[in-house]
Structure formats: C-alpha cells, structure tokens
ROMARPA-684647 format. One record per residue (C-alpha): x, y, z; residue number from 1; chain; residue in one letter. Coordinates in Angstrom, 1 decimal. Layout:
N
c1,c2,c3,n,chain,res
X,Y,Z,NUM,A,A
...
// end
This chain:
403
c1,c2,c3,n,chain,res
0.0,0.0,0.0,1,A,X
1.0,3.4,-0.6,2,A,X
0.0,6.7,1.4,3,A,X
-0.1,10.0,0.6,4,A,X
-1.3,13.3,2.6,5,A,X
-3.6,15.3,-0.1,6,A,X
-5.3,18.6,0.6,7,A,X
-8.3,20.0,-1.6,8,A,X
-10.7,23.2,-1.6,9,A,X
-13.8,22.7,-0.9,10,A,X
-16.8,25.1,-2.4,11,A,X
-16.4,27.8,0.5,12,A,X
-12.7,27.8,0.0,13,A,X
-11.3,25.9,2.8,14,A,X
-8.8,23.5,2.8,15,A,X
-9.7,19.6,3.3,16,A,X
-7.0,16.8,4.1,17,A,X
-7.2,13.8,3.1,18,A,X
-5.2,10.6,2.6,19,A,X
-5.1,8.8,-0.9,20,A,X
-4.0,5.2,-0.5,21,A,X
-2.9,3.3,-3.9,22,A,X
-2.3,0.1,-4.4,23,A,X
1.8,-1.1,-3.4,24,A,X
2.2,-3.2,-6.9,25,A,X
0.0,-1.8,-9.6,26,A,X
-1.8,1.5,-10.9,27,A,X
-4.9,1.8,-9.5,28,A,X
-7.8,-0.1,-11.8,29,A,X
-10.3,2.4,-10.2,30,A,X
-10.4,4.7,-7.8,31,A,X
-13.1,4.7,-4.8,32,A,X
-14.5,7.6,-2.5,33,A,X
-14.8,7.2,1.3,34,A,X
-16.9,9.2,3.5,35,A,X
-17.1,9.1,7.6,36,A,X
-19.8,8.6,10.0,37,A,X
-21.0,11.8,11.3,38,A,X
-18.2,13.6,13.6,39,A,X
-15.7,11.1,12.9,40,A,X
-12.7,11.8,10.6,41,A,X
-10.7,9.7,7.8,42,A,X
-8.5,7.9,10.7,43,A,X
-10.9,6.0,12.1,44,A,X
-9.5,2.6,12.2,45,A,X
-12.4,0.7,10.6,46,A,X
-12.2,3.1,7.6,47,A,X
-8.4,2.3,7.4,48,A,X
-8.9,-0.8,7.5,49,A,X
-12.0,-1.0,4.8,50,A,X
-9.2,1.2,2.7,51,A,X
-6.5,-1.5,2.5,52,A,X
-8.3,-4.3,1.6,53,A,X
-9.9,-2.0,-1.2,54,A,X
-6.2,-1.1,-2.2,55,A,X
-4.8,-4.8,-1.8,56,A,X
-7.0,-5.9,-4.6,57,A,X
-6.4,-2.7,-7.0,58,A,X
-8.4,-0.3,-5.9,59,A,X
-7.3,4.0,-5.4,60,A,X
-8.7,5.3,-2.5,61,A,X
-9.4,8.8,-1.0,62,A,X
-10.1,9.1,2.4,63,A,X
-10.9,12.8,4.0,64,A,X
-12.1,14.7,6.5,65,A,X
-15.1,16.6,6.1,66,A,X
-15.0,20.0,6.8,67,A,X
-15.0,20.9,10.4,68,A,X
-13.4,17.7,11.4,69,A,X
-9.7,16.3,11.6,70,A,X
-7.4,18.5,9.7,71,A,X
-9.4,20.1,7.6,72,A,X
-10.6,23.9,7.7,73,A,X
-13.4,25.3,8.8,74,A,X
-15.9,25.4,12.1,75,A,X
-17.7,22.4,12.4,76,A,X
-20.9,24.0,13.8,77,A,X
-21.0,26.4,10.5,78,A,X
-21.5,22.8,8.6,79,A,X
-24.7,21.1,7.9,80,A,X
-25.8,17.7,5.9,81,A,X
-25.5,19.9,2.5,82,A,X
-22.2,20.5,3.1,83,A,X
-21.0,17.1,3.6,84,A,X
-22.3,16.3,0.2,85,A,X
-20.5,19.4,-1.4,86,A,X
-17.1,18.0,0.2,87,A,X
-17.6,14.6,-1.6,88,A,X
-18.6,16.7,-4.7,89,A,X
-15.2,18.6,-4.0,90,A,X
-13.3,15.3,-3.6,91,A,X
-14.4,13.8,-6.6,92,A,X
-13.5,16.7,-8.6,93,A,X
-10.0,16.1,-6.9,94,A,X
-9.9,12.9,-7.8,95,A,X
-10.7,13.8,-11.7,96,A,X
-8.5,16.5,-11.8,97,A,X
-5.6,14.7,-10.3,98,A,X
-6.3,11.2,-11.2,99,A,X
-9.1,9.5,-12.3,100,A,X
-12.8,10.4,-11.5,101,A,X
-14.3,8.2,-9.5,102,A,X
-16.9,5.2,-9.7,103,A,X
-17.4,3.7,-6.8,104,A,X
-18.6,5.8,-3.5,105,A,X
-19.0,4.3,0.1,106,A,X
-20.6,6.3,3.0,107,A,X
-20.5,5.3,6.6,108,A,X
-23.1,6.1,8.7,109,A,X
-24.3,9.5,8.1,110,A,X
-22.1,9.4,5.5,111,A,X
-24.0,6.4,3.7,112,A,X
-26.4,9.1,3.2,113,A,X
-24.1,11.5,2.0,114,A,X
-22.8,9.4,-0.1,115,A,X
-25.9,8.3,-1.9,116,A,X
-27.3,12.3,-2.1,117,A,X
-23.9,13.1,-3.4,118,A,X
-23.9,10.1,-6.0,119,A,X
-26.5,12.3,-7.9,120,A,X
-24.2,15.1,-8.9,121,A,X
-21.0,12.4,-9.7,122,A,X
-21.7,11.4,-13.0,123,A,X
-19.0,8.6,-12.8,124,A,X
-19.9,7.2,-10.2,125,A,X
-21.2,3.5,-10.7,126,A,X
-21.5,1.7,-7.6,127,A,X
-22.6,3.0,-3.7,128,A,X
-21.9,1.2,-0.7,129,A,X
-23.3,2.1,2.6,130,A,X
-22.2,0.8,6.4,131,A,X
-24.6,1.1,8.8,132,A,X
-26.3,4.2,7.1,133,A,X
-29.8,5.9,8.2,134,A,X
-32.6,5.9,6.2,135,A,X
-33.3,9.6,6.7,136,A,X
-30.7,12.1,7.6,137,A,X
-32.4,13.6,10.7,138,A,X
-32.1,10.3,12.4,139,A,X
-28.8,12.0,13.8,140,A,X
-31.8,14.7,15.5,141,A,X
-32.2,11.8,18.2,142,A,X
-28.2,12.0,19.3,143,A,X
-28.5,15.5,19.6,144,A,X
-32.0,14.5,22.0,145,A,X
-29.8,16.0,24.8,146,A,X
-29.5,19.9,23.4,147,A,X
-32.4,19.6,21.0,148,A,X
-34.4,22.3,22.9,149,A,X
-31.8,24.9,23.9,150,A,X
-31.0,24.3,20.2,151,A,X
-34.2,25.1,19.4,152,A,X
-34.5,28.1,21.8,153,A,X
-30.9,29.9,21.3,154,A,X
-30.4,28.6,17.6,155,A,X
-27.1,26.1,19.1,156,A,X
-26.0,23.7,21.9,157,A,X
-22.6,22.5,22.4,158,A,X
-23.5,18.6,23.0,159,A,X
-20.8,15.6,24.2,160,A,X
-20.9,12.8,21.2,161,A,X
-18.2,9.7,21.5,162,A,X
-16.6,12.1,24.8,163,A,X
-16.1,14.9,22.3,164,A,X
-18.3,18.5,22.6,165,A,X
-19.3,19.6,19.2,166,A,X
-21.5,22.7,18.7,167,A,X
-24.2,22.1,17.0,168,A,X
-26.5,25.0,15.3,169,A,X
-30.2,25.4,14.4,170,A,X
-29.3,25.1,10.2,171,A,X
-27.9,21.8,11.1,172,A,X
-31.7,20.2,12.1,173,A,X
-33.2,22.4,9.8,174,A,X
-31.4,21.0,6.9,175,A,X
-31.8,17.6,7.9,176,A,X
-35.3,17.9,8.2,177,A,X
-35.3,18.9,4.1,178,A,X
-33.5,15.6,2.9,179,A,X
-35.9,12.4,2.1,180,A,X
-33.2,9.9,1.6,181,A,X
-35.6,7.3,0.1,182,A,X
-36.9,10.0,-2.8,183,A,X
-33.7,9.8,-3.7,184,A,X
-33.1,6.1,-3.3,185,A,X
-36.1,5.6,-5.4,186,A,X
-34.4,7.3,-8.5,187,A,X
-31.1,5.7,-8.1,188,A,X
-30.0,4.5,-11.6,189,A,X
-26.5,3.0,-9.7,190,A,X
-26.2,0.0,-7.9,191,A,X
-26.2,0.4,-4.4,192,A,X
-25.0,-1.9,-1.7,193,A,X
-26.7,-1.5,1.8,194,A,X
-24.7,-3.4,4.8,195,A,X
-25.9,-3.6,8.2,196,A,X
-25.6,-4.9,11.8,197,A,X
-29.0,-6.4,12.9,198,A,X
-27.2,-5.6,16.7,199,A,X
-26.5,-1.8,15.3,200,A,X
-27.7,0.0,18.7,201,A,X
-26.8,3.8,17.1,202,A,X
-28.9,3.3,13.5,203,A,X
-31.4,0.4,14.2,204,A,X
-31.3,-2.2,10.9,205,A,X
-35.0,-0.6,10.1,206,A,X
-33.1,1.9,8.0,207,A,X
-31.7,-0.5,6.0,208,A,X
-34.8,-2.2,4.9,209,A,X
-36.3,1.4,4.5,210,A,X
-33.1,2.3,2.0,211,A,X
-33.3,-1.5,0.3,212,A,X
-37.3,-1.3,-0.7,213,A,X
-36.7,2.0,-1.7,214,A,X
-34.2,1.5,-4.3,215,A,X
-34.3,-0.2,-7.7,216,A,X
-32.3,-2.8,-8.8,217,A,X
-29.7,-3.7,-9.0,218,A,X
-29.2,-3.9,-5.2,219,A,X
-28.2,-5.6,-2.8,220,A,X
-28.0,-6.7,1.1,221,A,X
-25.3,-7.7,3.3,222,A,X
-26.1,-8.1,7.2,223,A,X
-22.8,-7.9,9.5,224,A,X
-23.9,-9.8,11.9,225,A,X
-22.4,-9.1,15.6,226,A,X
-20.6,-5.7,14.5,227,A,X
-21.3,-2.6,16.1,228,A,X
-22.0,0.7,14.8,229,A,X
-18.2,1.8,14.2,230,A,X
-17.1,-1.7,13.1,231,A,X
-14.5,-1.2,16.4,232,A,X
-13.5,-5.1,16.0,233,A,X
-10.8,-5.3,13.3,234,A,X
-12.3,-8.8,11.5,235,A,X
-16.0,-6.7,10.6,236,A,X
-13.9,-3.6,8.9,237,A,X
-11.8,-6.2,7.3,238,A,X
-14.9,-8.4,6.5,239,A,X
-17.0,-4.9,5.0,240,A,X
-13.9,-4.1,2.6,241,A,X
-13.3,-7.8,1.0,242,A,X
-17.3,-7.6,0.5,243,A,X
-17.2,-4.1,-0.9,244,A,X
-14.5,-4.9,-2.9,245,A,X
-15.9,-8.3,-4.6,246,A,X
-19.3,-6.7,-4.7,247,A,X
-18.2,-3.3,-7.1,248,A,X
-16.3,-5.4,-9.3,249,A,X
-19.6,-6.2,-11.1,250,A,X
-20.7,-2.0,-11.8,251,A,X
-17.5,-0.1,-11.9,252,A,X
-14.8,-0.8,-15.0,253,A,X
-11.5,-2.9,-14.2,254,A,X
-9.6,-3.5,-17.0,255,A,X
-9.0,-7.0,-18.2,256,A,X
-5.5,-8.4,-17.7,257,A,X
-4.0,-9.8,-21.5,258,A,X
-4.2,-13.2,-20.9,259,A,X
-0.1,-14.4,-22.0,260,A,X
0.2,-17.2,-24.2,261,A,X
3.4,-19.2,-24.6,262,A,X
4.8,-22.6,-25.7,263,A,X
7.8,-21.8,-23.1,264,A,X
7.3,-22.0,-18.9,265,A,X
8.0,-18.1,-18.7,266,A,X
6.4,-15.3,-20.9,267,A,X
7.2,-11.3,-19.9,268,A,X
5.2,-8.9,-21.6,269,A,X
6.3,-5.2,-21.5,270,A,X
4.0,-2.3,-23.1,271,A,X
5.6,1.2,-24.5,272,A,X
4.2,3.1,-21.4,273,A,X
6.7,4.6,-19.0,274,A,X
8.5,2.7,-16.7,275,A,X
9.3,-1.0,-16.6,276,A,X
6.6,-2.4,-14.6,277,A,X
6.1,-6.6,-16.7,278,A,X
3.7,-9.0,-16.9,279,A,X
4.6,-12.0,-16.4,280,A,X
2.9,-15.6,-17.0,281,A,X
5.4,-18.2,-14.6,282,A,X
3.5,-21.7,-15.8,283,A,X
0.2,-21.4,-14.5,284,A,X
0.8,-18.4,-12.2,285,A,X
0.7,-14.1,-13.5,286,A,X
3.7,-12.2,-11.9,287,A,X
4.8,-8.7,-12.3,288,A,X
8.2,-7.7,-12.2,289,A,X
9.1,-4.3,-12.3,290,A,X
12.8,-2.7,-10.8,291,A,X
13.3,-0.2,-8.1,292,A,X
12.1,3.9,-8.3,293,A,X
16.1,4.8,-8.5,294,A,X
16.6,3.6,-11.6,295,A,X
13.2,4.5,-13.5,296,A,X
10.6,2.2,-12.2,297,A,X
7.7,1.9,-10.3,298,A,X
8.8,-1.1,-7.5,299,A,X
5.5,-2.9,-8.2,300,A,X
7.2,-6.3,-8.1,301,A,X
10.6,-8.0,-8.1,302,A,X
13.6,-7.1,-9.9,303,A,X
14.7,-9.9,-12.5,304,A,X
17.5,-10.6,-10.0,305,A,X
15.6,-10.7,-7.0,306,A,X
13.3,-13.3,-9.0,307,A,X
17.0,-15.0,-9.9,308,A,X
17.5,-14.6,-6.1,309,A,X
13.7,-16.3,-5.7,310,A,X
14.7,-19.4,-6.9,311,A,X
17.5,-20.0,-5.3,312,A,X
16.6,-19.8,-2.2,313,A,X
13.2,-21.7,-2.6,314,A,X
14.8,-24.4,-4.9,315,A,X
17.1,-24.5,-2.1,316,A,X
14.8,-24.6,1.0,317,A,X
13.0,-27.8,-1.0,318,A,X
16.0,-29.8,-2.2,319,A,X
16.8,-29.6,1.6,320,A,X
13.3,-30.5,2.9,321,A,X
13.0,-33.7,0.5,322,A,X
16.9,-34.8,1.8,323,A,X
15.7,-34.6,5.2,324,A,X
12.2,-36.0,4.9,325,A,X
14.0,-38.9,3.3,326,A,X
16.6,-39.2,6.3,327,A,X
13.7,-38.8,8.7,328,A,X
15.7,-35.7,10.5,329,A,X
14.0,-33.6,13.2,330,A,X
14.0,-30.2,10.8,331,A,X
10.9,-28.2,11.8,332,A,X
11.6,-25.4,9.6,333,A,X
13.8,-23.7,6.8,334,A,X
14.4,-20.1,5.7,335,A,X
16.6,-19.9,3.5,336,A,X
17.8,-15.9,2.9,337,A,X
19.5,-14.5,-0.3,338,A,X
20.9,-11.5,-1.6,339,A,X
22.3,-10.2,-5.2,340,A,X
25.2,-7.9,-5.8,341,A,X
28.2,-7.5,-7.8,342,A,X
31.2,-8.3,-5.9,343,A,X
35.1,-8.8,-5.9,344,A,X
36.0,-12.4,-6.4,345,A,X
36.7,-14.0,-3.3,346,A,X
40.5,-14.6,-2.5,347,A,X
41.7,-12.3,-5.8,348,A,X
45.1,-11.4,-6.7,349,A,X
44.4,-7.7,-8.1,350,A,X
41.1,-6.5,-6.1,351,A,X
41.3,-3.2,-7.5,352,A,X
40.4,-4.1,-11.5,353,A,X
36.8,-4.1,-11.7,354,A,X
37.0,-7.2,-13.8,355,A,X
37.4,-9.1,-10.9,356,A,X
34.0,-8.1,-9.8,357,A,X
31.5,-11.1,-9.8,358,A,X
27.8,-12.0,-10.1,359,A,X
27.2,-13.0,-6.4,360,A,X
24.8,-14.3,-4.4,361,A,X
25.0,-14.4,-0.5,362,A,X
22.8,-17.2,1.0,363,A,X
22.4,-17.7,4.2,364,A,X
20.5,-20.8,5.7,365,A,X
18.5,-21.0,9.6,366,A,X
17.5,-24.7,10.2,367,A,X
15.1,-24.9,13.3,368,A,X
14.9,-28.5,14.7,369,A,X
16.8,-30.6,16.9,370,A,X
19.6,-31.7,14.7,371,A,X
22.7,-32.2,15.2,372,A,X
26.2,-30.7,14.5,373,A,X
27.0,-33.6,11.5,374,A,X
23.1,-33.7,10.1,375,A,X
23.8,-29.8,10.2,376,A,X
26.9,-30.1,7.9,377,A,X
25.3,-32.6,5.4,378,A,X
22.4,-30.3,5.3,379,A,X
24.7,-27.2,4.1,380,A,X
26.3,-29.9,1.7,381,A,X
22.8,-30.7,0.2,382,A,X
22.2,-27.1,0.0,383,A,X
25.0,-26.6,-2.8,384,A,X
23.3,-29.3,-5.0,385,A,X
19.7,-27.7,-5.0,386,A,X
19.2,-27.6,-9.1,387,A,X
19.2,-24.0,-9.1,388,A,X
22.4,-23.7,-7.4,389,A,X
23.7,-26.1,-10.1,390,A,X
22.3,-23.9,-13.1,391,A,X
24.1,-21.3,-12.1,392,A,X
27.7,-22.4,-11.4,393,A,X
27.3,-24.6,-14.8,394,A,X
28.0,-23.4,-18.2,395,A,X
24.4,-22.3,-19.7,396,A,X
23.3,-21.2,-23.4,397,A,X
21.0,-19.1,-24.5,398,A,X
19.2,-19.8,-27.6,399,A,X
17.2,-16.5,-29.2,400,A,X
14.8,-16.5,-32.0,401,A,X
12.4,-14.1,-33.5,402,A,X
8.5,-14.7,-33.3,403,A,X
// end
C-alpha cells in the first residue's frame, strides 16, 4: 500500500485533508471515494482498515475529512448535511482533476447518506456502498435528544458525542429535516450496496430495509452480523472491505488483464508506457516484475535478479526439505535468505580491477529442529546441489529467435 497526505478546496474555499491510498504493486484499476460517519474523521480505524483491503485488490482510494473535522478547515458547527455532500462533490472533482474520477462511493453512517445524495451530482460514479447508514438524515436529531431544545430556543447547543463537545447549530436540524433519503433512493440509476448490523444499537437495521425497498435494482444486502455501529473489531472492517471490494467489481470498469500465451514456462510482456513495470505468465501463475524507483521504475514487483534470487533460495529450502524428509531428520523449519550484488571475487590477486567483480549471491540458511552438528553439515552440503544452485555455477546457453 502506498500513502499519501492530499489537501483540496472545498466550495467555500477551505482546505480539506485527506489521505489517498494506492495500491503497493500496480496503478490503481479504479479509484473509490470514502466518507465518515457523522463527527468522525478519515483515521478512524475501521475506515483504514475498509481502505487497505480496497487497495490490496487494486483499488485507489481517497479518504478525507469533512470540513469541520480532523485537519481540515473550517468550524464544524457552520457545517450542515448539505455540506458534507459538497465535500464529496469537492473530492471527486480532486480525484478527476488529479487522477481518475471516481466510480465507486462508500458512506459510513451519516455518511451512507451522504454518499448516496452526493452520488447524484458524480456522473462517474457506478457503484454505492453504505455501512450502517440511516434511512433519513435527521435520524442523527435523536443523538442531539440532549440539546435539542436549547437548540431550538438559542439557535445552538454544544452537545458531548463519543466524549467529544461539538456545537451544533439550528441550520444543522433544519437542513436535515429537508433531505428524504428514500426520494432519492427511489431514482437511483446506480447499484447500491446496503450493509448492516441487525445488533447496530446507534442506526437500528429498520433503515436499512427502509433504503433497500426504496431502491431499484440492482441492489443488494449484506447483514454484518455481531458488528457494532463503528465496526471497532478489526475482523467486521476487514470483513465490509473484501465484500465491498468483490461486490463493485460487477458495476464499476477494471480493465482486463491480457491473458499471456506461450509454448515456453515463462512469458514477460512489456507495453511502451513509462517505466518497466512486466507481466509475467510463470506456468500457471501471472507475476509482475518491475525494478526499483532509483533507476526508472515503479517497484511494483521484483527485480529480474531478485526473481533469480527467488529461486534459489526456494529451490534450495526444498531440495533440503526432501533430503531430510527422506533421512527422517528432526528439521521443523527452513528459511533460507538470499541476496544479489556484484562483488570482488573471493580470494583475488588484483582487487582493484573491476573485472574481478562477480555475479554473487550471498545465501544464508537458519535450520530450526533438533539436529545435530553432523546432520547440520550434510544439510549445508545438500544445500549446494539444489538444481538452481547447479544452473548457475554450470555453463548455460542461451538460444534466441524471432516470433
């Protein structure tokens, strides 16, 4: 995974953070827009955890804070429900500016219902998720139940939510009480994906029958049974993303893979884009290999030596597991750990020519087991006459033709 801090404007002007994670070994297929539950902010660990399995199979995502909230500008009791949908308006213009526009939006909470007012004015959007999301918008009135009437009498309250005091103004109810969440639901032309804890104490699962009879198809339910409200155990965040991510993969546009064809064990493909990020077809199995930013490219997978290095030390590891299995050996466990470099040839006469420099590989071998000190010097004799090991201190042609 990689991370990045990213700051935006919003509509009034202000500056919102926000954190754009990409996947750690390709571009991005898509890119996905997450918005918070109501007074949280883009750290909260279930988001973060919803965001890397969303990254980990090849999805861009945004994460901010709304404004108000976290480090982004602005006075959270100037905001209302409107707002938070201009934000993700403001975000997915980011996005398109910067990147790619978004298609796929999920909303947490209040921000379910962000998400799907918001998913009205994003054209690219294909595909909405929402966690735990009310059915109306001034559902949040009854969390405010504690300042609603000096709200009501001196137009704002300063209320404790989560052991935080937020101040909370008269335009905030008043613009909640304007937004019919199923209206818009009804007229949804995207497919929407309503998940929900049936022990959700905060936004009772009513709300999400209300959103799922009031959509069209296609739509669908996923009930997260035994999670709470904020997803706070690690296994329902991870859960909600995996879902997510399967579930999208039907609305929003991944690319197809070229499927490698070969009469050889190994094919690498390379395009005329920049960089020198491969596809790779290993026998049955797709690879990329790519080589490190320093010298031009991307680090989305191994470096043809480190694959080089790959095979030596698993070729290695198993030639000594099947001599040992055979022996019937105590060995519980083998790592085997290589390195490539160019060095100066061991015990050389004139170490200064850089001729005497050497393809090299440093392996070094931890055995765990109760062996002892002659089963451990057989095993690093067997270690030299793995196959790999072989190839490379044997003279080796190569054969090249033209397709």
């Amino acid at each position: 995974m990689s991370l990045s801090k990213v700051t935006f404007t919003n509509l009034e002007g202000q500056t919102l953070s926000g954190r754009l994670e990409l996947p750690a070994d390709q571009h991005p297929h898509t890119f996905a827009l997450f918005a918070h539950c109501f007074t949280c902010n883009k750290n909260l660990g279930a988001i973060r955890n919803i965001s890397r399995e969303l990254t980990s199979q090849g999805f861009g995502v945004l994460r901010f804070d709304f404004t108000g909230l976290g480090e982004s500008e602005g006075d959270f009791e100037d905001t209302n429900f409107s707002g938070n949908v201009e934000d993700l308006i403001a975000a997915s213009d980011f996005l398109t500016r910067e990147y790619i526009a978004p298609s796929l939006l999920i909303g947490h909470s209040l921000g379910g219902a962000a998400s799907i007012f918001a998913s009205e004015k994003i054209d690219s959007i294909q595909a909405i998720a929402t966690i735990g999301a009310p059915s109306s918008p001034k559902h949040v009135a009854h969390l405010l139940k504690s300042g609603l009437e000096e709200i009501k009498t001196n137009g704002k309250a300063t209320i404790n939510l989560s052991g935080r005091d937020f101040t909370i103004k008269k335009q905030f109810l008043e613009d909640l009480e304007t937004k019919s969440l199923p209206d818009v639901a009804k007229n949804l032309n995207k497919a929407l994906l309503v998940m929900h804890s049936p022990q959700d104490t905060t936004v009772s699962i009513k709300n999400a029958e209300e959103i799922y009879h009031a959509a069209k198809h296609p739509k669908s339910f996923v009930t997260l049974d035994g999670a709470d409200h904020l997803l706070m155990k690690k296994e329902d965040s991870i859960y909600v993303g995996n879902v997510i991510a399967g579930w999208s993969s039907r609305y929003v546009n991944i690319p197809e893979e070229p499927l490698l064809k070969s009469k050889h064990n190994v094919v690498a493909s390379l395009g005329n884009e920049e960089g020198f990020t491969t596809l790779m077809k290993v026998g049955k199995h797709y690879l990329v290999a790519d080589e490190p930013e320093n010298i031009g490219g991307k680090d989305f997978g191994p470096s043809p030596h480190q694959f080089v290095s790959a095979g030596l030390s698993a070729c290695t590891a198993m030639t000594i597991k099947m001599y040992v299995a055979r022996k019937g050996w105590d060995l519980q466990n083998i790592e085997v750990h290589t390195s490539y470099s160019k060095s100066i040839l061991a015990n050389c006469e004139d170490c200064e020519d850089p001729t005497t420099k050497i393809d090299t590989f440093e392996r070094e071998i931890k055995l765990e087991g109760n062996l002892d000190e002659k089963q451990i010097t057989r095993i690093l004799q067997i270690a030299d006459k793995c196959p790999v090991h072989k190839t490379l201190h044997s003279k080796t042609q190569i054969i090249t033709t033209l397709l």
